[in-house]
Backbone bond lengths (Angstrom), bond angles and torsions (degrees), N, CA, C in turn:
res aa  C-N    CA-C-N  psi(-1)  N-CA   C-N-CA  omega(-1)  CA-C   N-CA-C  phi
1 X - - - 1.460 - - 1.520 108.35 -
2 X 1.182 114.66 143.17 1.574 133.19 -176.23 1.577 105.39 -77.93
3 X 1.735 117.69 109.98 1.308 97.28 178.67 1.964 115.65 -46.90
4 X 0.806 105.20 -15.68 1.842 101.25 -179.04 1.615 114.94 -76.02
5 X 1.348 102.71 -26.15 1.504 115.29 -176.10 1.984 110.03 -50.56
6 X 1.229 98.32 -53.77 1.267 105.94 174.81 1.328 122.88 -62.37
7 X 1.403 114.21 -48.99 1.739 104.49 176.10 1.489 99.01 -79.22
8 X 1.136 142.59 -26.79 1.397 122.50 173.36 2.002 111.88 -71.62
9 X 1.026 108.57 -12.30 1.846 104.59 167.46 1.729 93.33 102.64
10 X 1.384 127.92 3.50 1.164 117.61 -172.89 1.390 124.71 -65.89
11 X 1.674 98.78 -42.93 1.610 107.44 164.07 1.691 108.58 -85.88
12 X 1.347 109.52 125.21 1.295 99.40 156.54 1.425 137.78 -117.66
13 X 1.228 105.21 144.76 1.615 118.71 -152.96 2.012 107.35 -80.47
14 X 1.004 109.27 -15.65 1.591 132.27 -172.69 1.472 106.65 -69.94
15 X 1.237 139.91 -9.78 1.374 127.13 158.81 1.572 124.80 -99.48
16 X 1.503 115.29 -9.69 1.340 135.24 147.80 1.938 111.60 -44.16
17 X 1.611 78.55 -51.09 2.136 88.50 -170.68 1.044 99.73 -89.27
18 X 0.890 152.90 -8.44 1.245 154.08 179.48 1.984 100.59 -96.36
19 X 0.818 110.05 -48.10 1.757 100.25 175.07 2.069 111.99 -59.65
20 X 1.803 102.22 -26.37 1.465 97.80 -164.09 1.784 97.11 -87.42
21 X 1.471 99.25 -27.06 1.546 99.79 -173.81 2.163 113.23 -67.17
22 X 1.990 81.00 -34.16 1.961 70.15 173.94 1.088 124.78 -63.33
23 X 1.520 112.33 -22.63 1.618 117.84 -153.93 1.964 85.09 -87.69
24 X 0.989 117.90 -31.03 1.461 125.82 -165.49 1.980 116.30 -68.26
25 X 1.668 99.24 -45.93 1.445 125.72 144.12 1.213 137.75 -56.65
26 X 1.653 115.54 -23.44 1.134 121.90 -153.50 2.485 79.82 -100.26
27 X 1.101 109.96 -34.34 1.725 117.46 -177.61 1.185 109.39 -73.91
28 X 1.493 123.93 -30.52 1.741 140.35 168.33 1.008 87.03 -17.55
29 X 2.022 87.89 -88.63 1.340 140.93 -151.89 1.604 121.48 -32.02
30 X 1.661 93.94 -60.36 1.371 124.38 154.43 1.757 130.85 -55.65
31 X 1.205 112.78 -17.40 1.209 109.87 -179.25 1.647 101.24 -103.78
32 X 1.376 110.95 -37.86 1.549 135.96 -169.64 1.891 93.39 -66.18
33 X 1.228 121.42 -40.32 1.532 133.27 173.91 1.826 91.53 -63.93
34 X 0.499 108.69 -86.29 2.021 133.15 -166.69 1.782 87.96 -15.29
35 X 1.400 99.00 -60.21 1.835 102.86 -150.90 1.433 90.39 -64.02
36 X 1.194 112.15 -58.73 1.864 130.24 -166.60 1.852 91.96 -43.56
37 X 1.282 135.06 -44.01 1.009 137.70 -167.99 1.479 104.58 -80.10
38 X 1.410 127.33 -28.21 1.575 122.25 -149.35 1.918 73.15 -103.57
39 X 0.994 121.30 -49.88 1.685 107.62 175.06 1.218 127.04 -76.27
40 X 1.454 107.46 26.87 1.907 104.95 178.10 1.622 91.76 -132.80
41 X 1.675 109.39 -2.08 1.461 106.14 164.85 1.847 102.52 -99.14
42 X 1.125 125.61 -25.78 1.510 135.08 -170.15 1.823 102.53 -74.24
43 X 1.275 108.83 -36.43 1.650 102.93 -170.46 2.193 90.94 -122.55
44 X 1.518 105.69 25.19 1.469 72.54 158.38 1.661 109.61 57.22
45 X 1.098 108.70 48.00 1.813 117.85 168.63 0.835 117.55 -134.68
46 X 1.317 132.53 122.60 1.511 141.71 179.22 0.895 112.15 -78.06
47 X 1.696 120.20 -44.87 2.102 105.78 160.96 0.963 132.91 -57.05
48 X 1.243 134.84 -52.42 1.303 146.87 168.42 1.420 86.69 -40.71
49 X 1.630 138.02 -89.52 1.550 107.17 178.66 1.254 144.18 -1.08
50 X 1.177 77.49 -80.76 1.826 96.05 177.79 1.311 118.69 -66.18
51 X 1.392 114.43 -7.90 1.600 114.33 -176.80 1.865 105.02 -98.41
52 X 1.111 107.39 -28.30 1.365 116.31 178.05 1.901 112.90 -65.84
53 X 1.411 90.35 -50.13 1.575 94.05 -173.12 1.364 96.55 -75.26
54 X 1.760 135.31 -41.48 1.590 129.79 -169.66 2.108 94.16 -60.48
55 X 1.831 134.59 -14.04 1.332 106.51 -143.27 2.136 61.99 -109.12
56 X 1.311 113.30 -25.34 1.801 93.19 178.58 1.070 131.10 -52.91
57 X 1.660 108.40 -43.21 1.754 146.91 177.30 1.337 101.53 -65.49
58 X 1.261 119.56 -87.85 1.012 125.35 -177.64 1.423 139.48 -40.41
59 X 1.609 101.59 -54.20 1.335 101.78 -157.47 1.572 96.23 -88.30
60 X 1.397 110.50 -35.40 1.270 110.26 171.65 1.882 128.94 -42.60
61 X 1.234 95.41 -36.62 1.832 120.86 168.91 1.755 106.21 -54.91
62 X 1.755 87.37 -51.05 1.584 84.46 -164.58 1.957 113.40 -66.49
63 X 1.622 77.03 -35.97 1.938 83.06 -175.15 0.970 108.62 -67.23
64 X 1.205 146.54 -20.01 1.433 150.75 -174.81 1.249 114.40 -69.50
65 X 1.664 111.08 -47.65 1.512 137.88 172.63 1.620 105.53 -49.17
66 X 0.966 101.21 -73.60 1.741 121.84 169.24 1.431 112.15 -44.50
67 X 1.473 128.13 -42.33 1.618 121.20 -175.50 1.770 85.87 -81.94
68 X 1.105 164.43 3.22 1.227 148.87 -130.83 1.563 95.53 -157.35
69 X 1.492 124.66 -17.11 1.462 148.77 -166.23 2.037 80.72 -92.29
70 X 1.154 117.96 -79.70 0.970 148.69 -166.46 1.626 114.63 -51.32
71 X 1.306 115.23 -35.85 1.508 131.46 158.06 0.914 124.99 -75.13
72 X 1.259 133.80 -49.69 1.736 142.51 162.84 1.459 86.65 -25.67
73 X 1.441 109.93 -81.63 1.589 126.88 -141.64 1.798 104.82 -48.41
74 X 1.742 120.61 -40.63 1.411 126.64 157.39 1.672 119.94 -60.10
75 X 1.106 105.27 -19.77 1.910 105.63 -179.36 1.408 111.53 -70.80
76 X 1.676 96.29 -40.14 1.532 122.71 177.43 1.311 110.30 -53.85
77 X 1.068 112.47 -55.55 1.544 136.12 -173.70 1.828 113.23 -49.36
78 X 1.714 91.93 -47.81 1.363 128.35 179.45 1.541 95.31 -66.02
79 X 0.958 141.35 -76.14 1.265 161.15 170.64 1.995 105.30 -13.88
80 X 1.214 93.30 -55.51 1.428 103.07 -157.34 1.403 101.41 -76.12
81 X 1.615 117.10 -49.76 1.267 119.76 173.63 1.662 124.77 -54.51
82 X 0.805 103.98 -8.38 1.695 111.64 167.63 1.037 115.12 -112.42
83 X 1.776 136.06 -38.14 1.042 92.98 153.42 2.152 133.95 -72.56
84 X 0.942 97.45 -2.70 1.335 89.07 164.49 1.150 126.63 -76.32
85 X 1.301 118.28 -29.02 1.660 131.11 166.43 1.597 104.07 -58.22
86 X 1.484 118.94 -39.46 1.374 114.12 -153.31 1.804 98.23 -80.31
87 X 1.466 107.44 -27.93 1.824 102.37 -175.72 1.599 105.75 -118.87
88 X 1.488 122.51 11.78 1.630 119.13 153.05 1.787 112.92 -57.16
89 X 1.204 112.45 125.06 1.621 140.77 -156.64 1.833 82.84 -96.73
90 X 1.253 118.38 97.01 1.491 120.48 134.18 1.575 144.83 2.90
């Protein structure tokens, strides 16, 4: 990488953060599921059940969708800058 690459935005650093933030969302999600579940077994609630396992299932699906929404769009990015590198005329 070109030290200039970076302050000009050429490399971008956002699919790195974006891999630590899913994994970071993805333990929330999972832990935020866990409790909702261990208190819909503690008071005898069937929502709280079902709401715990739909935010493990679910939300976990969705964030995944979304960290993967969000990467494309830098690959793209990635993509373009080389080929522009590959047919920029000297």
């Amino acid at each position: 990488m070109r030290p200039g690459g970076f302050f000009s935005f050429q490399k971008m650093i956002s699919g790195t953060l974006i891999k630590v933030l899913y994994i970071v969302g993805l333990l929330v999600l999972t832990i935020g599921g866990l409790v909702r579940i261990i208190q819909g077994i503690s008071a005898e609630s069937l929502p709280n059940l079902a709401e715990g396992l739909g935010v493990i299932i679910l939300g976990n699906l969705f964030w995944r969708m979304a960290c993967e929404g969000m990467i494309v769009i830098f690959s793209i990015h990635d993509a373009v800058i080389k080929i522009y590198q590959n047919t920029k005329r000297d």
